[in-house]
N, C-alpha and C positions, 0 to 999 in steps of 0.2 A: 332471714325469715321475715322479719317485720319491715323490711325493707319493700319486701311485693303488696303490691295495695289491693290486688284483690284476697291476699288470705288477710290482711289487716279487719278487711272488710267482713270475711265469713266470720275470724273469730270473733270481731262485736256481733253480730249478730245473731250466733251461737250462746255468748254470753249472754245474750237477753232474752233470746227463745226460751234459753235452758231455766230460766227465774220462773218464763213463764208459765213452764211445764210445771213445775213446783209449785206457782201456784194454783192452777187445776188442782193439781192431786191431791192437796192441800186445802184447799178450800173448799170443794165439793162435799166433803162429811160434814163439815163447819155449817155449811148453806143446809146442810137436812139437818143437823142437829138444833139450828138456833133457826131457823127460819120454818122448816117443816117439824120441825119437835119429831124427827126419827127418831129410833128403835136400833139398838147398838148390830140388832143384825143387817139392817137397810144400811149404816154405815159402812159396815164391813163389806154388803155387795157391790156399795162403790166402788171401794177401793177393788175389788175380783172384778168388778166389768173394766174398770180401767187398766189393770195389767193381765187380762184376758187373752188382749189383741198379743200383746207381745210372745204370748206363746204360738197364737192361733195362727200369725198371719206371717210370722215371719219367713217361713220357705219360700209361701208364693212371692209376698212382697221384693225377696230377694231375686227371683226369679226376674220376676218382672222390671226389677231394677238395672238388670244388665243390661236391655234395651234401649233403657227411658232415657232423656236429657234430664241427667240428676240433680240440676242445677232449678231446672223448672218445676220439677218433683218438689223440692225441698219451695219456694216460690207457692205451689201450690195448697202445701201442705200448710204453710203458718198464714196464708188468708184464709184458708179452710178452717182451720184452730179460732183464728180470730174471729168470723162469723158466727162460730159455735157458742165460743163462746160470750157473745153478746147478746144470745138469745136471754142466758139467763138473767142478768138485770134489765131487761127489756119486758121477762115473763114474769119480776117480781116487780116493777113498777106498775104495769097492768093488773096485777092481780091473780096471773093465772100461772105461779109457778106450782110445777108436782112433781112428785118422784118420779113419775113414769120419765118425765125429761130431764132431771138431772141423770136417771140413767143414760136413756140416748147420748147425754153431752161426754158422761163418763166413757163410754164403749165408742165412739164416735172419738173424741179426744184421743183416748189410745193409740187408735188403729191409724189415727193420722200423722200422731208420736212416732212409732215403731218406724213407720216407712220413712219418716223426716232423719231419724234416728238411723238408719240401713244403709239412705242416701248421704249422709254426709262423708261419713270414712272413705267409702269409694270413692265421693269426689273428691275428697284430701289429698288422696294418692294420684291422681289427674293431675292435681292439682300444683305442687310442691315438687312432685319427683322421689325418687326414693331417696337421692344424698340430703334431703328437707325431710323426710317422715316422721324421723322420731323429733324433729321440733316442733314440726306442725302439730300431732298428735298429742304433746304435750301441755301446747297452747291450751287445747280443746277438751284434754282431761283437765285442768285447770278450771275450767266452766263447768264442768260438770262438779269437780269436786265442791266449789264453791256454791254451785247452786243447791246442793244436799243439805250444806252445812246454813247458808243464807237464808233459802226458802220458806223453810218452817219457822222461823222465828217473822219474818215478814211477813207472811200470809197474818201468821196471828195478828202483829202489829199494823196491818192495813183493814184487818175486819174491825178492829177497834175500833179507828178512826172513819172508816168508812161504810162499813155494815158488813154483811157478809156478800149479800148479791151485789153490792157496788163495786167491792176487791176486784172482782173479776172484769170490771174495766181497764187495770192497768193491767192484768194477764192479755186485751186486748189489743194493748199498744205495743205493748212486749212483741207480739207477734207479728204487728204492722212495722214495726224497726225492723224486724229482722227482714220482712218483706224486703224494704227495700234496699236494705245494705244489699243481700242480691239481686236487685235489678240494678242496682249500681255495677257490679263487677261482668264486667269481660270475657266471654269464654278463652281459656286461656289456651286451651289445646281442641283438637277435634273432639266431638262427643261422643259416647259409645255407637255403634254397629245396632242404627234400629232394624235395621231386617234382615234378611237372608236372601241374597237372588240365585237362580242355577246359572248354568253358563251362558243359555240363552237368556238373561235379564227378567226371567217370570220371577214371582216371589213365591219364595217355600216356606210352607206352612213351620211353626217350630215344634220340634220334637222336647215336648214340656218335659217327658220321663226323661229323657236322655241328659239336658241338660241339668235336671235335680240330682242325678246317679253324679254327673259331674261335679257337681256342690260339693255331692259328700266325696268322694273323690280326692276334691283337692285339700279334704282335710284329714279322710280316712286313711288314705295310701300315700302319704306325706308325714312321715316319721315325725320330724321337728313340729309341724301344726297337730297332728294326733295329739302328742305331747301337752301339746300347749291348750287345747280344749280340752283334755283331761283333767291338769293340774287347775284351770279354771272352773269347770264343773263342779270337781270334789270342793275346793275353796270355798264355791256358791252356799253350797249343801252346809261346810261347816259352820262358815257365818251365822247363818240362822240361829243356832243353838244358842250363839250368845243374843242374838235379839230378840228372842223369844224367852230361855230363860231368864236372861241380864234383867229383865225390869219387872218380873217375878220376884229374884231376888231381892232386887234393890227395893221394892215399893210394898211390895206384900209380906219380904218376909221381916226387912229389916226395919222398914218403915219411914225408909227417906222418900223424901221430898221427889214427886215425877218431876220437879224444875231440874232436880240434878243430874237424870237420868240423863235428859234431854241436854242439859252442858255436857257430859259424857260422850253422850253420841256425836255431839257438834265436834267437839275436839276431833274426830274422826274424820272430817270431814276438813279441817285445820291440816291436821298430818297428809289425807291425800293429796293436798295443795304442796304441801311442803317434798312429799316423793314424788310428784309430777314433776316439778321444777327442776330435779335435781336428775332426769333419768338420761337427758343428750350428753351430757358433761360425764356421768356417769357410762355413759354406755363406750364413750370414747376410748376414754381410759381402760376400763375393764373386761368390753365386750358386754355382749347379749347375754350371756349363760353363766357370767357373773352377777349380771345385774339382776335378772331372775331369782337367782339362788338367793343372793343377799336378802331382794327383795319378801320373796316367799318365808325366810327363816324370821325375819321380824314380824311378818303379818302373823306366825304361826306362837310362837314362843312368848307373846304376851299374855295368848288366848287359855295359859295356866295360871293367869292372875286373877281372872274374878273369879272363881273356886273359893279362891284364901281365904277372902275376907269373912270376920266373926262380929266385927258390930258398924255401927252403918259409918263411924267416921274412915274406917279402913276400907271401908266398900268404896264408898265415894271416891279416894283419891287413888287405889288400886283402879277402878273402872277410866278415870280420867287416865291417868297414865298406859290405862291397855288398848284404847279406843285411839288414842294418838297413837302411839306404835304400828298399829292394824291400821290404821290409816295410812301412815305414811309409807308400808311394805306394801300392803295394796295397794294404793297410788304408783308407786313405782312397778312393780310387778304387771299390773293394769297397760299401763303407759308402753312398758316395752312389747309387752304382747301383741296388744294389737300391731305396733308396727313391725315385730319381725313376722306375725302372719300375714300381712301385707308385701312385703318384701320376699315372702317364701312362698308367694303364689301368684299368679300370671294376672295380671290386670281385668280379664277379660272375665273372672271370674268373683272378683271379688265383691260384689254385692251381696252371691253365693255362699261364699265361704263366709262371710258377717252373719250370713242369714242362719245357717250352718254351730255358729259361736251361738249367738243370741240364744236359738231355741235349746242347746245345752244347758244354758245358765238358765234359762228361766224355766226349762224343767226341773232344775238341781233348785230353784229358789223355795218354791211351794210345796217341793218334796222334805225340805229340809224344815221349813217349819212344821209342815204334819207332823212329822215322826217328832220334834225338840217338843211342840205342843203335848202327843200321846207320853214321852217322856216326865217333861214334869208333869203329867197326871200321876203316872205311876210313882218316879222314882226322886220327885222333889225338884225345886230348882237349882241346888245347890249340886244335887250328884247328877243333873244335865248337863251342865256346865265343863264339866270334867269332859263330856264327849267330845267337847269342841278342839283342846289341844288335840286329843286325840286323831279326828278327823283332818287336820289342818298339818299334821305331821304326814300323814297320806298323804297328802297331796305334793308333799315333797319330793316323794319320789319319782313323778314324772318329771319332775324339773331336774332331777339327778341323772337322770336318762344319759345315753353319751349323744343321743340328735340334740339335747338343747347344752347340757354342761360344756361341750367341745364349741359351742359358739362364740364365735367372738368377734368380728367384722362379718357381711354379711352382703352378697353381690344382690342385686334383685333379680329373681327370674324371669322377668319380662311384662 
């Protein structure tokens, strides 16, 4: 795998995009909090216009993806990003930074995210081949896992030293590297099917419903990807509960330290690096429907440990110990997902079917904090918390299925 110089290529540049995603998302509250003296609601609308797009726009974006040169897409998207974002130190050096346009950059930023984000997996699978997917995909959850755990503590440490609207200079060169790692690389294979001719060479319009009914299709009437966007959805939903309650608990009831929180959470982010790396080697040996199960029972069975704890030194290292766990079963679980639904669905659609996963999860994400949020109103953060094994045990059961347990090598279907 590290042998091919163009995936060498996308995953640095992946890696660097992906820091610089973090820090947008990252930074933008920070810039209205210390620069614009926001209002904890104006912060929170940043963050809902920046993961907006990823509900809003995912179908068509997938749609539209099947056609595109994905490579130019993704090219597109992180000079786009990087323009965007340069407006902002450019409008706080002038003088004329405002909320109205940290918004714009927030909803703007997203929606250039999600599509950059839709494009790459498809071209992954272009890219490597299916006997390369779960390396490749590995690589590239690696980046992502890293960038969760990195991001946040760098954003902070770059606002320090450099303010808050100046950070987001190197969020702009973040995205001009990633630029040009792909204009460095090669189209390696032909590009997708931009049009449609009939027999006599006219072009035919495309039939937008047909091809959406097909989306869901190759995931609704596809036993093994059913599956696998089930057990990922409920996952989604269960999570929340611990990061919604989880720092209720720790910070309001018990009264540690948010520094610790946030080590907690990082360690999460530690483990998914650690269950990414381990999933080709893994997958080898075991199959697909081992690695899953494995994977899924550690993500789930840690999620009865921050319940336990009764005073904050137990909290602490009970929460560090459940956040790596869950990281590193999510990481792995994560990792093979995506490549046996890439492998269990026909190339020609897989923009589709990304797009198909995404807006699963990211309806399960903001549905799962409402209800953990309405929870600890009523029922504490302590008996919230209990919901989340709860929920995380569900989610087991699609991966018990016999379309995913009986998996174990895996042909691709074209």
């Amino acid at each position: 795998m590290w042998r091919l110089r163009e995936y060498r290529l996308l995953w640095f540049g992946d890696a660097v995009s992906a820091l610089g995603s973090q820090v947008t998302l990252n930074a933008l509250p920070l810039i209205a909090l210390l620069t614009l003296h926001g209002s904890g609601s104006e912060i929170g609308a940043l963050r809902v216009l920046y993961m907006a797009p990823f509900l809003l726009l995912a179908l068509p974006a997938g749609l539209w993806l099947e056609r595109a040169r994905q490579r130019r897409v993704m090219l597109a998207m992180d000079l786009g990003r990087a323009a965007l974002a340069l407006t902002v130190p450019a409008a706080a050096w002038l003088d004329l930074l405002g909320r109205t346009q940290l918004y714009l950059v927030a909803v703007l930023g997203g929606a250039m995210t999600v599509v950059s984000e839709l494009a790459l997996p498809a071209y992954l699978s272009r890219l490597v081949g299916p006997d390369r997917l779960a390396a490749g995909n590995s690589g590239l959850a690696v980046n992502l896992a890293t960038s969760g755990t990195v991001g946040p503590g760098m954003t902070g440490w770059l606002i320090g030293r450099l303010g808050p609207s100046t950070t987001l200079l190197v969020d702009v060169a973040s995205y001009l590297v990633s630029a040009v790692t792909l204009l460095l690389m090669r189209e390696p294979v032909p590009p997708p099917a931009l049009s449609r001719r009939s027999a006599a060479g006219e072009r035919t319009p495309r039939d937008w419903r047909g091809e959406l009914r097909e989306g869901f299709a190759a995931v609704w009437h596809n036993p093994p990807v059913r599956a696998l966007v089930t057990a990922s959805a409920v996952a989604s939903f269960g999570v929340q509960f611990v990061s919604v309650a989880g720092v209720v608990r720790l910070v309001a009831d018990l009264d540690v330290s948010p520094g610790w929180f946030g080590t907690a959470a990082a360690l999460a982010g530690a483990g998914g690096v650690l269950g990414t790396v381990c999933v080709p080697a893994a997958v080898r040996r075991l199959g697909y429907g081992r690695v899953l199960l494995y994977g899924s029972v550690l993500a789930a069975l840690p999620c009865a440990l921050f319940p336990l704890s009764g005073d904050p030194e137990t909290a602490v290292a009970l929460n560090c110990a459940g956040f790596l766990l869950i990281g590193a079963g999510g990481g792995a679980t994560g990792t093979a997902t995506v490549t046996l639904r890439h492998l269990l669905t026909p190339s020609r659609v897989h923009a589709r079917m990304n797009s198909v996963f995404r807006l699963a999860q990211f309806t399960a994400i903001p549905l799962g904090s409402a209800v953990a949020g309405l929870l600890v109103d009523t029922a504490g953060a302590r008996g919230t918390l209990w919901v989340c094994p709860v929920v995380m045990t569900v989610a087991l059961i699609p991966v018990l299925t016999r379309p995913l347990s009986r998996l174990s090598t895996v042909e691709p279907v074209g």
